[in-house]
N, C-alpha and C positions, 0 to 999 in steps of 0.2 A: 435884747437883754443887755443893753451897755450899764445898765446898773450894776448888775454884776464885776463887769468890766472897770467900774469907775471902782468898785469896792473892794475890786481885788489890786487898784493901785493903791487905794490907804492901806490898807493890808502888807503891801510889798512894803515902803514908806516906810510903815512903824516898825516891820522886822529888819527892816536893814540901813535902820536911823543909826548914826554912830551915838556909841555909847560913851559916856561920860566916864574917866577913868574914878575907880574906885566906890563907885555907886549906881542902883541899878535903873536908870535912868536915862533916857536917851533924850536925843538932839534933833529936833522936828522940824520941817519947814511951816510952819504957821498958815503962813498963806495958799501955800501948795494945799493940804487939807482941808483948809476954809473953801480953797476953788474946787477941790472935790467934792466935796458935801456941798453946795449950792450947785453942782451940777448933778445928784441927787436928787434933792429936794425938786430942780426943776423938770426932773424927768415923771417922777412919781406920777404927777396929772395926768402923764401921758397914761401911764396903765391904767389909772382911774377911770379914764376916756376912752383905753381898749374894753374895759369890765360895761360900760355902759353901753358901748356897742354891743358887746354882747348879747346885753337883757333886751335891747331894740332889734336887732335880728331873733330873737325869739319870739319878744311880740309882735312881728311879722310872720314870723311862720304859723303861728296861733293865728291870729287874723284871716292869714290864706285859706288854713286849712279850716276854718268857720265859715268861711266864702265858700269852699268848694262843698264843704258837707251841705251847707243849704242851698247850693246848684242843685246837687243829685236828691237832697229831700225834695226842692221843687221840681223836678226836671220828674221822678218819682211819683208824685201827686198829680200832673200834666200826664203824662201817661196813663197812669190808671183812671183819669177822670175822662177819656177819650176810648176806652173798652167801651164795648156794648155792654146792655143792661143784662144781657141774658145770662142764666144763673149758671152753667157750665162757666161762659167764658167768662164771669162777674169771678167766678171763684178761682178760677186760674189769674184774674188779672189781681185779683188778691192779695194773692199767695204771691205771684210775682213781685208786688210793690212789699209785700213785708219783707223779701228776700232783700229787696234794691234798698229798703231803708235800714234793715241791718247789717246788711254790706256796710251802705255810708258811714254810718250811727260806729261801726269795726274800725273803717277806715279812719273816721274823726279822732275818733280815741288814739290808735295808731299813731298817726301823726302827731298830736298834740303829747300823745308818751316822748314819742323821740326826738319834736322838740324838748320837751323839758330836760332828758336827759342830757342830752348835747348840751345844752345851756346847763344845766347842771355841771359836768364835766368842766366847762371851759371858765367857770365861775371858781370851781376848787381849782383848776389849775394856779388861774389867777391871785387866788387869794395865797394858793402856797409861796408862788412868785413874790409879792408882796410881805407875807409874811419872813421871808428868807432875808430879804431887802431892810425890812426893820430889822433884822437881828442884827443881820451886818453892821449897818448903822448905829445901832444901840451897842451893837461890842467896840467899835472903834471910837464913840463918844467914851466910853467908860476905859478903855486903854490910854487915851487922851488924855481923862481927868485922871487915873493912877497915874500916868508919867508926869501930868504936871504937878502931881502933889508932894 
């Protein structure tokens, strides 16, 4: 989080810029803030790039967990097509494969909930993160343009 860090040096900068006697106005380093805010701007990508990893580590765990559910559907269907025909054990191997495919069908769902949620969570994070970042930014541009007017 050096954004923070960089935007609590404009921050410090503009509270404790000398003031200008008799008006309420202060005394900036120009460059200092311009090196600030372009060390900003080039950071920003970076969370952009954390937020997109994000949604790629979901759509991997989505993915796994659609490999593994149609492992145990198939794995599921292989088993029950290897019972005997005979109608006692036809019907327990039945009952067995509805249990193992809604087990799976449980567990798909599961996982794909707490993917999304996690990604969910790390996406709001993110966005607060960035959201804080622009305010920041957006109040020291406009404390910039009051002082310089």
């Amino acid at each position: 989080m050096e954004i923070f860090a960089l935007l609590d040096d404009l921050e410090d900068e503009i509270k404790n810029a000398k003031r200008m006697p008799l008006t309420a106005k202060s005394l900036i380093d120009p460059d200092y803030m311009l090196d600030k805010l372009d060390r900003i701007r080039a950071m920003l990508p970076e969370e952009i790039e954390a937020a997109k990893m994000v949604i790629s580590e979901r759509d991997r765990i989505f993915e796994d967990a659609r490999r593994e559910s149609k492992y145990i559907l198939d794995d599921t269907k292989f088993q029950a097509a290897k019972l005997v025909s005979d109608d006692e054990i036809t019907r327990n191997a039945s009952q067995i494969a509805e249990e193992m495919i809604n087990k799976s069908k449980a567990l798909s769902k599961e996982i794909r909930e707490g993917a999304n949620e996690y990604a969910e969570q790390l996406l709001k994070y993110l966005e607060s993160v960035l959201n804080e970042s622009l305010k920041s930014v957006k109040k020291g541009i406009q404390e910039l343009n009051e002082r310089s007017s």
